[in-house]
C-alpha positions in Angstrom: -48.8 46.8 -160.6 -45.4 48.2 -160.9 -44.9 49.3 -164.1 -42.4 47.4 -167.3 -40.3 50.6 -167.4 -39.6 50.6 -163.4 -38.3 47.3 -163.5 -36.2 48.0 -167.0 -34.2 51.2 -165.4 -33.6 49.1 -162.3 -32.0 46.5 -163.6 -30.0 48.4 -165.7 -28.7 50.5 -162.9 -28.2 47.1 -161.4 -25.9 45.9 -164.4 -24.3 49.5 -164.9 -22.6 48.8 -161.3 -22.5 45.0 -161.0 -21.8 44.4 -164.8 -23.6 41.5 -164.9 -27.0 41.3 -167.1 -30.6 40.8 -165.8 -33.6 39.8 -167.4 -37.2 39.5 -165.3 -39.9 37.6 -167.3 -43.3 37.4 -165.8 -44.9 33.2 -165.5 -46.0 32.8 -169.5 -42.2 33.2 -170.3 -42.7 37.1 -171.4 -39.1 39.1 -171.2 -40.8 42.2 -168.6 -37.4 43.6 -169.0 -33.9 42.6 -170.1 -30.5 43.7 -170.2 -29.9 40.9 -172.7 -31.0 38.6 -175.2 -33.2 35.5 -174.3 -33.3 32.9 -176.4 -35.9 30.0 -176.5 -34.1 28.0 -174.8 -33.8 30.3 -172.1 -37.6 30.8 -172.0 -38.5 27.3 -171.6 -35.5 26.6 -168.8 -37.7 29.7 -167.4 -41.1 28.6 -167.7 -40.4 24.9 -166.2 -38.6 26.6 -163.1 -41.7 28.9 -162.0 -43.5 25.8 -161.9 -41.2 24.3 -159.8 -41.5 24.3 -156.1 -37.5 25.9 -155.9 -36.9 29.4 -155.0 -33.5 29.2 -156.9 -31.5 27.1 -159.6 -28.4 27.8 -161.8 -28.5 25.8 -164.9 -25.0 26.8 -167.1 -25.1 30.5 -166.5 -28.5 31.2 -165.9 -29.1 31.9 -161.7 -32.6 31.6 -161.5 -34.9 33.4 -158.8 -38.2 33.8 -158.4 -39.2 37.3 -157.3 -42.4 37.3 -155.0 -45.2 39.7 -153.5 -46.9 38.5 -150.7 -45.9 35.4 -151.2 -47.0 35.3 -154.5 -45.3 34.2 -157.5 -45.0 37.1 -159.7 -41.9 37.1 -161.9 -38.4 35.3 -162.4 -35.7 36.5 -162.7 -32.8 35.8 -165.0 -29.0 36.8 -163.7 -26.4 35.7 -166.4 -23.2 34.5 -166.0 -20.7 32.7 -164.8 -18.7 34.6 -161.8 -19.4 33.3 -158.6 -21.1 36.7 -157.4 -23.5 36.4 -160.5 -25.9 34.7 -157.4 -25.6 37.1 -155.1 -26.1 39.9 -157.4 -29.5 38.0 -158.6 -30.4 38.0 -155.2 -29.9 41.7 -154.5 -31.8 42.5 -157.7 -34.9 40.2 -156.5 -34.7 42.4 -153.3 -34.6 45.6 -154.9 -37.9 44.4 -156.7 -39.7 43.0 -154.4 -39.4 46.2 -152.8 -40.1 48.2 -155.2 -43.3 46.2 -156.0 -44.4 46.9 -152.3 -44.0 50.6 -152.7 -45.7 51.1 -155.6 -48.7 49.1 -154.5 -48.5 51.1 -151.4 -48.6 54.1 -153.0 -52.0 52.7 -155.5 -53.8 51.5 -152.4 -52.8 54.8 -150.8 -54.1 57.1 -153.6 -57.1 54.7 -153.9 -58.1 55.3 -150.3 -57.6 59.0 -150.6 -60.0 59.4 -153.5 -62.3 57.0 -152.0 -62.2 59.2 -148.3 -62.7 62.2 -150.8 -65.9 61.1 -151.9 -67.4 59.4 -148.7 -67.3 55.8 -149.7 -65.8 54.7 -146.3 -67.5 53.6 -143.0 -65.5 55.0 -140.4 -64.0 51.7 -138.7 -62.6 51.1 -142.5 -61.1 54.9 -142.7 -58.8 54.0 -139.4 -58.5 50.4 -140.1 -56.6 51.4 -143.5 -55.3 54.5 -142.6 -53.6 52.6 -139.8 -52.2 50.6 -142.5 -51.4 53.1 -145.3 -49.7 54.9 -142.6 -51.3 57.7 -142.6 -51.7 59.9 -139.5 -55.6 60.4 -138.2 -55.5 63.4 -136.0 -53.5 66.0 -138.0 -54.9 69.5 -139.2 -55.6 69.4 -143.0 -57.7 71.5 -145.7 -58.8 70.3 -149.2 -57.5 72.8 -152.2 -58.9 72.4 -155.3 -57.4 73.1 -158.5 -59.0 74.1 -161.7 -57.2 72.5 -164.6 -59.5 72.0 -167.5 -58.7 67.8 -169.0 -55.8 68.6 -170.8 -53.8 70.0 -168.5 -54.2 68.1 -165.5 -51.0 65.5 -165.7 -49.3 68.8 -165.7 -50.9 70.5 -162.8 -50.3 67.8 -160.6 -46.2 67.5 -161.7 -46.2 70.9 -160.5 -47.8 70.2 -157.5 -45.8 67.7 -156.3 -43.1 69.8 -156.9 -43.9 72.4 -154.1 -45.9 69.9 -151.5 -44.1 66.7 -150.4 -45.7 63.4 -149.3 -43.2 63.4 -146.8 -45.0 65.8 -144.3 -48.7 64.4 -145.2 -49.3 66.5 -148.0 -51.5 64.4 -150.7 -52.2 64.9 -154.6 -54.9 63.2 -156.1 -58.0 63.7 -158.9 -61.3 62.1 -159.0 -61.9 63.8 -162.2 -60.6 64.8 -165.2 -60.9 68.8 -164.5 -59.4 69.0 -161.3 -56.6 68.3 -159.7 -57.1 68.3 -155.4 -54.5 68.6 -152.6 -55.3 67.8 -149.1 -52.7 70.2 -147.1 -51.5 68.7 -143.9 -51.0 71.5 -141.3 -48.8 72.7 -138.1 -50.6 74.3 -134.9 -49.7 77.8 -135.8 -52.0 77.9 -139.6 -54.6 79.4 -140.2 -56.9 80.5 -142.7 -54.5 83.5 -143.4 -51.9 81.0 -144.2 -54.2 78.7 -146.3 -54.5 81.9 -148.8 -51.0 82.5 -148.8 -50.7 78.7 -150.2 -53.7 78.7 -152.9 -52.5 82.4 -154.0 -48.8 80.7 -154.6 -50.7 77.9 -156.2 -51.9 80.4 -159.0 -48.9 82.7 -158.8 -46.7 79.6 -159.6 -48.8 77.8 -162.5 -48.7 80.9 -164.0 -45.1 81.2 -163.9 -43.9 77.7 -164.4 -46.6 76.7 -167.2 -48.2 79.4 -168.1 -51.5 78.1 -167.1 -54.3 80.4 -165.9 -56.0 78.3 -163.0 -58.4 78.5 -160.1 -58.1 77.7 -156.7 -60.8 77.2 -153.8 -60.3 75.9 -150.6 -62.7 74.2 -147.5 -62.4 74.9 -143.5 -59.3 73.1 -141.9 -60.5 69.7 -140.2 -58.7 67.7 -137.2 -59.9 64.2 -138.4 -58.8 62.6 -141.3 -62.7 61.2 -141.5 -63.7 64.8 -142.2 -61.6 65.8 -145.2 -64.2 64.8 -147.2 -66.1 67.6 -145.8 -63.5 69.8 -146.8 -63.4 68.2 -150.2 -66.9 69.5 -150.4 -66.8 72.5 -149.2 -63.8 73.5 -151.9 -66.3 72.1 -154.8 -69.0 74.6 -153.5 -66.3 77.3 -153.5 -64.9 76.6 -156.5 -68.6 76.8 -158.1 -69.5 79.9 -156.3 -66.7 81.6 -157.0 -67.0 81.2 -161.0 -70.5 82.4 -161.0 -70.4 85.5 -158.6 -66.5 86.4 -158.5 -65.6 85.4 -161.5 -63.4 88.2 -161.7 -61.3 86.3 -158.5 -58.4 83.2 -158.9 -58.9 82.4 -155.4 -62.1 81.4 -153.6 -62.3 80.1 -149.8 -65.5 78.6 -148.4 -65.6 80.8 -145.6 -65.9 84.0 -147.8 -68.5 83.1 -150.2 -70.7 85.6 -147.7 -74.0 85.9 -149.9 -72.7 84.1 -152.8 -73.5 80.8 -151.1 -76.6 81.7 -149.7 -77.8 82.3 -153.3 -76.0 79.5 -154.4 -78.2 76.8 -152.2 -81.4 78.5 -152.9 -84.4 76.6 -155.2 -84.3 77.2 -158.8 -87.9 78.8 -159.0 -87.9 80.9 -156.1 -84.9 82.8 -157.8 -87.2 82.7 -161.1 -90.0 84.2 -158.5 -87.4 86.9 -157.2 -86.1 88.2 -160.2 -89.8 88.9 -161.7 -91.5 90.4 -158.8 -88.0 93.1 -158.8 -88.2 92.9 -162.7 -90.3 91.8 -164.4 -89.9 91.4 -167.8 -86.5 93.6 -168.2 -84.1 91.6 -166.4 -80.4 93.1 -165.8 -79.2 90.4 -168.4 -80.5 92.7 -171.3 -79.0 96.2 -169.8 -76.8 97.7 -172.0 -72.9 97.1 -170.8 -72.3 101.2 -170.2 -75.0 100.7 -167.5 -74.1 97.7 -166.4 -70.3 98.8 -165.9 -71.9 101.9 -164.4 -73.6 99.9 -161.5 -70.6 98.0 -160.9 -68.3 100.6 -160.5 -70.5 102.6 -158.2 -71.0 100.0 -155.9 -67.4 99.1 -155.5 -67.5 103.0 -154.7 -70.2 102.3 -152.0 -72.4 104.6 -153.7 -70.2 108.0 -153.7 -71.1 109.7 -156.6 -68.5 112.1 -157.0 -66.2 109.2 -156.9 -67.4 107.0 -159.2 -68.0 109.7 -162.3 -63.8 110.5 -161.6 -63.0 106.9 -162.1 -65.6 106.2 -165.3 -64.2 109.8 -166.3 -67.5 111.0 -167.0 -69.7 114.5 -165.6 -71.6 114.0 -162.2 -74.5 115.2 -163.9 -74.3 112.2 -166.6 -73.5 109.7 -163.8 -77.1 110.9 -161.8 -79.0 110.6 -165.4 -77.8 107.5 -166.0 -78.7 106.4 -162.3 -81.9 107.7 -162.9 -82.6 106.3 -166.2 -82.6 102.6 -164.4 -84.4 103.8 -161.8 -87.0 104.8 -164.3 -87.0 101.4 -165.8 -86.4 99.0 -162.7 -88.1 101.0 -159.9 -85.0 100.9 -157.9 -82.9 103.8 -157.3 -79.1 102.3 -156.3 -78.8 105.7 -154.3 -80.4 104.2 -151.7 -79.0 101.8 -149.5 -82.2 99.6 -149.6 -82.7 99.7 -153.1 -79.1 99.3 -154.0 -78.8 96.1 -151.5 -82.2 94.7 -153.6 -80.2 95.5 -156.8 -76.8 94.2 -155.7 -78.5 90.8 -154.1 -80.7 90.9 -158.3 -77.9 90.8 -160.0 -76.0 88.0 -157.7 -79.7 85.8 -158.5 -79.6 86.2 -162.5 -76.2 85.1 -162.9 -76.9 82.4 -160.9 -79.3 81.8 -163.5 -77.6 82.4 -166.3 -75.5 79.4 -164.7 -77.8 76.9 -164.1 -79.3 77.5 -167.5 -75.5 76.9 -169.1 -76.0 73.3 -167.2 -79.4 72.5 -169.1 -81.8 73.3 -165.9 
């Protein structure tokens, strides 16, 4: 339902240019909104005209007018005075409204059927019955962004979004919780998946900017149907969950880059338990020290060159090779090998994985 405050600044538009005062009062006799005064006599000249079976009726200078949806009776309004265009004015008001009421129940049912496409709560004849409706265009190319707000920020988030994408071309901004905020991006021929990281990359760029807020963004694979956004929908969620537990150190996350990460990601809870103990056993890469663990890092983002990773930890070759081989020593695995290093890499992807599902209570 349109909102009290709607219906006070339109009216008082209306009198700024018309100079002629308003009041709309809903069927009890309740002053909505007024530009004026009501008195009690006033209410109860209101109250007996909504039950009447009149659309209109002047009684001294009081132009009644009942202001419908759908044929509904919703509210009445009040236009006071005694110029001759005081009626006319009413009536232009009661259009304005009634209008108004249709757009903003358009836009409810709209953002209703958008979360409820989101989460797969449609049969399919229902998603083109309404979207047919709503207006909405079926066979358009669209991806799901996702972004991470945390519950107080979210209102915020989603002013700035609507700030860069318009309704206007398709674009949609929604939530169906309270830590995200999700756009479904409607898209020309010519985008691609290059383009779709330009967007969530200005996404993070700009809430840093704007608001200062240090978000996340994932996206899903760009759809042709409007039934499959909520495939994309999902596909975002995964990335936005992979992304935080293997590259964490990344703002932006597309599905179709999780490579391993979502391999791992979909894999039982005990085999990974079952992994990590036949490669570990009881010293897990959780309880390295950080210089090692920072060591192992930074010589796999070298690809294993050991000249190059002692320059950039500014340490001797010699200490680089005895620290190598002071994990080997307690692991079994030396990350000089290509084999070993890939068992290592894939080990450490698995316990924080873990260390994830464990922060969830599993």
């Amino acid at each position: 339902m349109i909102s009290s405050q709607i219906i006070k600044t339109s009216i008082e538009e209306l009198k700024a240019i018309t100079k002629v005062d308003l009041c709309v009062l809903d069927l009890e006799g309740n002053t909505v909104a007024s530009t004026f005064e009501l008195n009690d006599i006033a209410i109860s000249l209101v109250t007996e005209f909504a039950d009447s079976p009149a659309d209109s009726q002047v009684i001294g200078a009081h132009h009644l007018l009942k202001i419908l949806d759908e044929g509904e009776l919703t509210y009445v309004l009040d236009a006071r005075g005694v110029n001759e265009d005081t009626y006319m004015i009413g009536k232009i008001a009661v259009s304005q409204l009634q209008n108004l009421i249709v757009a903003y129940k358009e836009r409810f049912d709209r953002n209703n059927f958008i979360q409820n496409l989101l989460l797969d709560n449609l049969l399919l004849v229902d998603i083109y019955n309404r979207a047919k409706k709503l207006h909405i265009e079926v066979s358009v190319a669209r991806a799901v962004f996702l972004v991470e707000t945390g519950s107080e920020k979210e209102s915020m988030v989603s002013e700035l979004l609507n700030g860069m994408f318009s309704a206007q071309v398709g674009d949609y901004i929604t939530a169906v919780d309270e830590s995200n905020v999700i756009l479904i991006k409607a898209l020309s021929q010519d985008d691609d998946y290059e383009e779709l990281e330009h967007i969530a990359s200005t996404i993070v760029d700009m809430m840093s900017m704007e608001a200062m807020l240090n978000v996340r963004v994932s996206y899903g694979t760009i759809v042709e149907e409007l039934k499959d956004v909520s495939k994309s929908y999902k596909e975002a969620k995964m990335a936005l969950d992979v992304g935080k537990i293997f590259y964490a150190e990344k703002k932006v996350t597309a599905y179709n880059r999780l490579g391993i990460g979502r391999l791992i990601y979909q894999l039982p809870v005990n085999l990974c338990r079952i992994f990590i103990n036949e490669i570990f056993g009881s010293n897990v890469p959780d309880e390295l020290d950080e210089e090692t663990l920072t060591t192992i890092n930074k010589f796999f983002e070298n690809n294993l060159n050991v000249s190059e990773t002692s320059r950039q930890l500014f340490v001797h070759r010699n200490t680089l090779v005895y620290r190598i081989e002071k994990l080997a020593k307690s692991t079994g695995l030396d990350i000089r090998t290509f084999d070993d290093a890939l068992t290592f890499k894939i080990a450490l992807m698995v316990v924080n994985y873990m260390k994830y599902l464990d922060s969830l209570g599993y």
